[in-house]
N, C-alpha and C positions, 0 to 999 in steps of 0.2 A: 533224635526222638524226644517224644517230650517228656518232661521228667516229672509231672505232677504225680504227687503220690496219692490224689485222692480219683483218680483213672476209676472207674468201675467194667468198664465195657468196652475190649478193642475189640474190633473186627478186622481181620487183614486179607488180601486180594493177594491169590500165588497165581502168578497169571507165566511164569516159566517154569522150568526145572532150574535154574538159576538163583529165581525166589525164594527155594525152599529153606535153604541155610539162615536167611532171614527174617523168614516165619518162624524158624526153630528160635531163633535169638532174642524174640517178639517172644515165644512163648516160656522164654528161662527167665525173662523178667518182668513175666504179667502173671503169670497164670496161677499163682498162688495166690493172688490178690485179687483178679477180677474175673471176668466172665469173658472167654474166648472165643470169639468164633473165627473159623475159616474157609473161605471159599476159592477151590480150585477150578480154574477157569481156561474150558479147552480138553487141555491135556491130561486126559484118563490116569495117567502114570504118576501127574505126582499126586491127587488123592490118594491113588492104593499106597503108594509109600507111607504117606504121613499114618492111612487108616492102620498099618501094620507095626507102625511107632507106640499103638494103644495111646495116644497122649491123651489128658484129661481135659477136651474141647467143650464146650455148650454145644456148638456146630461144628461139623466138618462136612462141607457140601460139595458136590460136582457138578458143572452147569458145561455144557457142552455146546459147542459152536454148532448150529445145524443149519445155518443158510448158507449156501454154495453158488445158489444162484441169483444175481444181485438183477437179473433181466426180465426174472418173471415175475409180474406185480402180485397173482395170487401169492406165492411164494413170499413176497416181502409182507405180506397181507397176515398171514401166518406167522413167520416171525414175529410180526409185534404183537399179536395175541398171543403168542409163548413169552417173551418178553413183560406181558401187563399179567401175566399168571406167575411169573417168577416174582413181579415186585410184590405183590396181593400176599403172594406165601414168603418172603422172607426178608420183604423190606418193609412195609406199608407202617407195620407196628414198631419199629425199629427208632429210638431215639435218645439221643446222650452218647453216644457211641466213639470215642474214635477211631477212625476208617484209615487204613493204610492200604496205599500200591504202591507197584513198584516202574511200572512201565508208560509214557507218555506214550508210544510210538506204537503202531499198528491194530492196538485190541481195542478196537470200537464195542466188541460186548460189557468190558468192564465200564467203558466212559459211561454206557448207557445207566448203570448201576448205579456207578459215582456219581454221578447227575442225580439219583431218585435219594440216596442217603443224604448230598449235601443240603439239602432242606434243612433237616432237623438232627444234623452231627457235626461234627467236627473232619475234614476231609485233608487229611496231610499221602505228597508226594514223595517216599521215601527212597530219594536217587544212591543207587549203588552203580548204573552202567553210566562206565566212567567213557568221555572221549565220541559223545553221540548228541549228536546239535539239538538243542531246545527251538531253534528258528523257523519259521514258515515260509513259504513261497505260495505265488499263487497259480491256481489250478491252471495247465496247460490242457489248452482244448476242450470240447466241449465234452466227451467221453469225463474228464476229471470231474468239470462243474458236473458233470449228472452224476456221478456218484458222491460227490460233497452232498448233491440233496436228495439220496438214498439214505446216506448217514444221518443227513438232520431229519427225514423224517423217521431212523430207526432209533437214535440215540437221543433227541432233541437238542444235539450240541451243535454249535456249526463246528466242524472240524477241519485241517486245513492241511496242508501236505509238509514233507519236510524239507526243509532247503536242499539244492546241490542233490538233487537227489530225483531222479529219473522214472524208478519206478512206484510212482503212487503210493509211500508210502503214509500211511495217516499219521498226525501227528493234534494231542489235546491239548491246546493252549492253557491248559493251567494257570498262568499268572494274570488270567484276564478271568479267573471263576472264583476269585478268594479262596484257593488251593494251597496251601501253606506247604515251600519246597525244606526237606531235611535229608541231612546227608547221611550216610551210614559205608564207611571205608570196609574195605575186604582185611584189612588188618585187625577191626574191630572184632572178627568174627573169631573165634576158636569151639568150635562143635565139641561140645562133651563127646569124652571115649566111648560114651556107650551109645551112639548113633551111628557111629562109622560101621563100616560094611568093611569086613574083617577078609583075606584074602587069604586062599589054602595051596599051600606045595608050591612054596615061590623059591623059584631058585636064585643062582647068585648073578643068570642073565636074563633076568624077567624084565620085559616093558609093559609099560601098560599103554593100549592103543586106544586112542577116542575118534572114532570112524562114523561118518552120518553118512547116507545115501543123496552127498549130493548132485549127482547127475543129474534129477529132476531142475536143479536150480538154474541152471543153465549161466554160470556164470565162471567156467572152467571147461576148457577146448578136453577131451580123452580123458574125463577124469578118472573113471573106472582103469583102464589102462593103467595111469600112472599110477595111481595108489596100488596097483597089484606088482608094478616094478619096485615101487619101494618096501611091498612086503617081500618079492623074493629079495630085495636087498636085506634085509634086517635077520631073514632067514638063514640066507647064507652065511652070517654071522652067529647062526648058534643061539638065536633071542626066542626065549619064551616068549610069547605075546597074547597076553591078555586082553580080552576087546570089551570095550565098555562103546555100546552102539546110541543113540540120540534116542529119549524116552519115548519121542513122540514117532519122527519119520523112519527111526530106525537104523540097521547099518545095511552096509553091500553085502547082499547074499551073496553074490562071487567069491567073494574075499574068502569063503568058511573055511576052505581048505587050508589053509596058512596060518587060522587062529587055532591058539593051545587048549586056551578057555576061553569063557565067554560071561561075561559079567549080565545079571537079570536087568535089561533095559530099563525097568522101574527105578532101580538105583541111581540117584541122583550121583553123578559125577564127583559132585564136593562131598560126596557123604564115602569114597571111597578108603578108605586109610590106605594112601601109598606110601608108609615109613619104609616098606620091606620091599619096594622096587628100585633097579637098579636108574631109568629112565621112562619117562612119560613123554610120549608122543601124537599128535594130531596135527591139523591142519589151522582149522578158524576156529574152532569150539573155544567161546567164552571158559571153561573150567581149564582149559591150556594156562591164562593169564593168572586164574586163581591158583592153581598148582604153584605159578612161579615163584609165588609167594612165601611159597611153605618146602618147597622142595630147588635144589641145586641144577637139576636135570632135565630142565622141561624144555622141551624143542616144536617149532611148530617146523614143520617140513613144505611151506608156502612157498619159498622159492624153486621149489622139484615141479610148482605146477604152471602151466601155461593157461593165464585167466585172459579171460574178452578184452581188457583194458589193462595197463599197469593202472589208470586212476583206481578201478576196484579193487586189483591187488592191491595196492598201498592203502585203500582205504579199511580192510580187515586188518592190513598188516599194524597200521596206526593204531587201531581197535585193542588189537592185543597188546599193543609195547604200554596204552594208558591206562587199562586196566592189570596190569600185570609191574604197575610203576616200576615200567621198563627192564625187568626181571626175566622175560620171558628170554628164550635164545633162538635167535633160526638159524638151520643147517638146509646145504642139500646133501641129502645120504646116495644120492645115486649120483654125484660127481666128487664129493668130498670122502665120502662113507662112514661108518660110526662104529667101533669095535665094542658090541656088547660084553 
């Protein structure tokens, strides 16, 4: 980050639940001194967090993804007039600022933003997802090239896909926008005590489960199945389990029966304080990798699951051991087991 101490005006882009630990970090060493704003982008969940922080913002805004359908021109028609009323109201006047994201990859809402502030601001990349290619490829077939120029005409960027990588995922060349890249390590982070979300009647075999619904995702053969084999596994062991479910898609309703409690979805993961659990468990969930960091006990149970490819499984599996510098532990509890 940059260290000029004459900064008057950041603005920062929370574009995951991920982000938020570093919007918190953004706002312990600005917010005394300058003028904050932040815009949460998408996911309804981490505005109400942050709004329920009371913290002392200029802004604290919610901009919501509402096109779904990338086929119907009225509909993209619409888009950019919500889009040219968002810059009108909270970019247009906007200048001297510097602008912080977090994410190259997928959120074409923010690039469109990024794009209207880098005129007359300052626009830095502030990379914490560790072990995720900056490289492009170019579009396969012509479904690809026609939504590259869906994008350029929604965002004005040309945008471009990300290498080694199959499903469409978007990717903003930044080092070709005079986008200025800064790092920011998950060791840098330690969240003031009085953010954490404090946990009640933990016994001495409490885990804490981080569980998302992803069936939809289609990239795990019975996942539903095996996650409910690994919860009677865990059960069978006597394990309170805690369930901290994904802000946005949520967790597996099935599962309810086998959770003890059940942490408010809003709560961002990293803002849980697990000093007083005995194990933290999940799958692919990015806060698996930052747990490992801070706590002895953290397992992803990725080998219990049967994915489409072992390339995909190793490719989350990689995901987590570089963000977690190599911290993180996998088990499988249903052929090894795990004595809570």
């Amino acid at each position: 980050m940059d260290q000029n101490s004459d900064i008057k005006k950041v603005l920062v882009f929370c574009q995951a639940p991920a982000d938020i630990q570093y919007v918190i970090a953004l706002y312990e060493k600005y917010h005394k001194t300058t003028t904050l704003s932040v815009y949460c982008i998408n996911v309804e969940a981490m505005y109400l967090f942050l709004k329920a922080l009371n913290l002392e913002l200029s802004e604290l805004v919610f901009i919501p993804s509402c096109l779904v359908n990338f086929k119907n021109p009225r509909k993209l028609i619409v888009e950019k007039l919500r889009l040219n009323h968002l810059y009108q109201k909270h970019i247009k006047k906007k200048e001297g600022y510097e602008i912080y994201f977090f994410s190259i990859w997928h959120d074409w809402l923010t690039f469109y933003f990024i794009g209207k502030f880098k005129k007359n601001n300052k626009v830095f990349f502030l990379k914490h997802y560790l072990g995720v290619s900056e490289h492009s490829r170019k579009p396969i077939g012509i479904k690809e090239k026609l939504l590259l120029f869906v994008y350029k005409y929604l965002t004005n960027f040309k945008l471009k896909y990300l290498e080694n990588n199959t499903n469409s995922v978007l990717l903003l060349p930044y080092y070709n926008l005079d986008i200025k890249r800064v790092s920011f390590k998950i060791n840098d982070i330690e969240l003031p005590n009085k953010y954490l979300y404090k946990l009640n009647n933990v016994g001495s075999n409490t885990v804490l489960l981080l569980e998302s619904n992803l069936t939809s995702l289609g990239i795990i053969n019975n996942y539903l199945l095996k996650t409910i084999e690994v919860l009677k596994k865990l059960k069978s062991n006597k394990c309170q389990i805690f369930l901290k479910g994904h802000p946005r898609i949520g967790h597996s309703e099935e599962i309810n029966s086998y959770i003890d409690v059940f942490i408010p979805s809003y709560i961002p993961a990293e803002f849980i304080d697990i000093s007083s659990v005995k194990y933290v468990f999940g799958l692919l969930s990015l806060p698996l990798a930052i747990y490992a960091n801070k706590h002895h006990n953290v397992y992803s149970f990725i080998d219990d699951y049967d994915f489409i490819s072992n390339e995909v499984k190793m490719d989350y599996k990689n995901y987590l051991i570089a963000n977690s510098n190599n911290k993180i532990k996998f088990t499988s509890i249903i052929q090894d087991g795990l004595i809570c």
